[in-house]
C-alpha positions as CSV (number, residue, x, y, z in Angstrom):
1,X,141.5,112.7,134.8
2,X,138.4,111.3,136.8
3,X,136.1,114.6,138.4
4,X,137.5,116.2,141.5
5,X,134.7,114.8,143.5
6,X,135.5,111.3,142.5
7,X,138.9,112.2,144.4
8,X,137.0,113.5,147.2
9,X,135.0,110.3,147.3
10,X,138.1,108.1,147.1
11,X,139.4,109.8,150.5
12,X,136.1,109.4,152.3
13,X,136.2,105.8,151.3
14,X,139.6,105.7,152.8
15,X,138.9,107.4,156.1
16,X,135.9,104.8,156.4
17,X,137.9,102.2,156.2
18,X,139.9,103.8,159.1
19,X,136.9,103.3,161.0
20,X,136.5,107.3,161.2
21,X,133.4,109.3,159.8
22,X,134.8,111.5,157.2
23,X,132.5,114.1,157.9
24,X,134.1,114.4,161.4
25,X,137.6,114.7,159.8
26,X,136.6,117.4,156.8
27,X,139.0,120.3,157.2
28,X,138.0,123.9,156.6
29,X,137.9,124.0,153.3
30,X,137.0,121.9,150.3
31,X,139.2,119.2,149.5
32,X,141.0,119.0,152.7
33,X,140.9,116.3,155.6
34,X,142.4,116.4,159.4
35,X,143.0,112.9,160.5
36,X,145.4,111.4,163.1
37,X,148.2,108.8,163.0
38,X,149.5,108.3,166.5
39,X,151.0,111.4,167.9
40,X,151.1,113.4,164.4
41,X,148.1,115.0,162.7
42,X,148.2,114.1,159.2
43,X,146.2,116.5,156.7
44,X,145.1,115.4,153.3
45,X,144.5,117.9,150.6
46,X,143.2,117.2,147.1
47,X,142.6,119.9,144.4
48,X,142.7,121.4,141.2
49,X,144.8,124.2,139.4
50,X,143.5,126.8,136.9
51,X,145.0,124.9,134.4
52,X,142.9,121.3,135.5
53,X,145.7,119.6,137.1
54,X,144.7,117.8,140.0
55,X,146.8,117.5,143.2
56,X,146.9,114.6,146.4
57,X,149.1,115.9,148.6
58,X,149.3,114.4,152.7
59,X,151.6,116.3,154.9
60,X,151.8,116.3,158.8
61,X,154.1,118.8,161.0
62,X,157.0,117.5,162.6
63,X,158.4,120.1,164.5
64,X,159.4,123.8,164.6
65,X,163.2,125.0,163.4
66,X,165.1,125.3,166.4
67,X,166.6,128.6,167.5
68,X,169.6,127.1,169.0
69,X,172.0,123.5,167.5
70,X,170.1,124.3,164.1
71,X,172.9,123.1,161.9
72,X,173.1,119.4,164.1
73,X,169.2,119.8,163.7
74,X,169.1,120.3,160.0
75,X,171.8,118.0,159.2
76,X,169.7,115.7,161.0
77,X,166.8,116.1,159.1
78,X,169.0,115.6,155.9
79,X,170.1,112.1,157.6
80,X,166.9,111.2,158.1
81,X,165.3,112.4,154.7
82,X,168.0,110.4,152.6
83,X,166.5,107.0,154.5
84,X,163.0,108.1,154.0
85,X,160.6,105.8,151.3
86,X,158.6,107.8,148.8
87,X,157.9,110.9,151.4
88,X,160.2,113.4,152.2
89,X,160.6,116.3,155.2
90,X,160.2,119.9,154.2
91,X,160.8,123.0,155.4
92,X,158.1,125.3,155.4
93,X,157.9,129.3,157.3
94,X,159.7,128.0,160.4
95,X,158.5,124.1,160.5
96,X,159.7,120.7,159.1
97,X,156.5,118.5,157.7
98,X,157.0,115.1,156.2
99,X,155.1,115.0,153.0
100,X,154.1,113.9,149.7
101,X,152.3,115.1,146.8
102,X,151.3,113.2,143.3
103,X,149.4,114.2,140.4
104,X,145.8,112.9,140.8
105,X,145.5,111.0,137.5
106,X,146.0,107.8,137.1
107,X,145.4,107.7,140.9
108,X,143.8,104.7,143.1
109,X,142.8,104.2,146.2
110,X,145.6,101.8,147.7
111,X,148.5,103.9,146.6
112,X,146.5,107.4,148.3
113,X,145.9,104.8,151.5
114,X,149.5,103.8,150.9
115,X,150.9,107.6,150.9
116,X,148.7,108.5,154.2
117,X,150.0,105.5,156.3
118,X,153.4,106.2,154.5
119,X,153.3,110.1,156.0
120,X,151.5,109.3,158.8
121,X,154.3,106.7,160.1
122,X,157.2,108.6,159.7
123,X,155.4,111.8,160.9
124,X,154.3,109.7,164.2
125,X,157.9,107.9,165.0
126,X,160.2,111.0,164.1
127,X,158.3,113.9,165.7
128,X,158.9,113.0,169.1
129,X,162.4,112.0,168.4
130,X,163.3,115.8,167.0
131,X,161.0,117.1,169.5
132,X,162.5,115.8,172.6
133,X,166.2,116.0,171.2
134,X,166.0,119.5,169.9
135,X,163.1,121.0,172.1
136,X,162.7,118.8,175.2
137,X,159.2,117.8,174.4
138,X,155.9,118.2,172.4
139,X,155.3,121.2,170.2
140,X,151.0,121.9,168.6
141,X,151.4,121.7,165.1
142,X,149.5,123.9,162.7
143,X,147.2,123.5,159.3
144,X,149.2,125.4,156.5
């Protein structure tokens, strides 16, 4: 596996090809990015274990578990997740993300752009959706 920073590099590269300054989108913490794809944040983490495996992980919040209609709303999610490509929606304290994580070796920069547009996309067309059908409208989301 490359260094961590080359990692670090590749994202930055990425997010200037966005047209965005990657020092605007650097996140509070070493290895982690805040960017935007339509209506959903979209966060990009890179990193290392203590025993040198490295991580790329992009997840963006979709929308809190609802209180009320939460079987119809997590059969829902199910629904959607089977028709997902290469991302998947997770539960996580009480909110669904979409997201997707991959070893960092072997990694290149068209697949990481590939898995931040992938996230991004379904992030963007199905928090509204849940949002409005379960909530009646927009809900903040959160860095985890």
């Amino acid at each position: 596996m490359e260094s961590i920073n080359y990692y670090y590099e590749m994202v930055e590269n990425i997010i200037r090809g966005l047209g965005v300054d990657p020092a605007v989108c650097r996140g509070e913490k070493e290895g982690q990015w805040n960017l935007q794809k339509g209506s959903a944040p979209v966060w990009i983490d890179v990193w290392t274990t203590q025993d040198n495996y490295g991580y790329f992980q992009a997840i963006a919040p979709v929308c809190e578990i609802p209180t009320v209609n939460t079987q119809a709303f997590y059969q829902e999610v199910l629904e959607i997740n089977h028709q997902l490509y290469g991302v998947g929606m997770t539960k996580y304290e009480n909110r669904i993300y979409m997201k997707v994580i991959r070893e960092l070796d072997g990694l290149d920069q068209n697949e990481a752009l590939a898995m931040f547009n992938r996230v991004g996309y379904y992030a963007d067309e199905y928090d509204d959706l849940l949002k409005n059908k379960y909530f009646g409208g927009n809900q903040p989301g959160e860095r985890v």
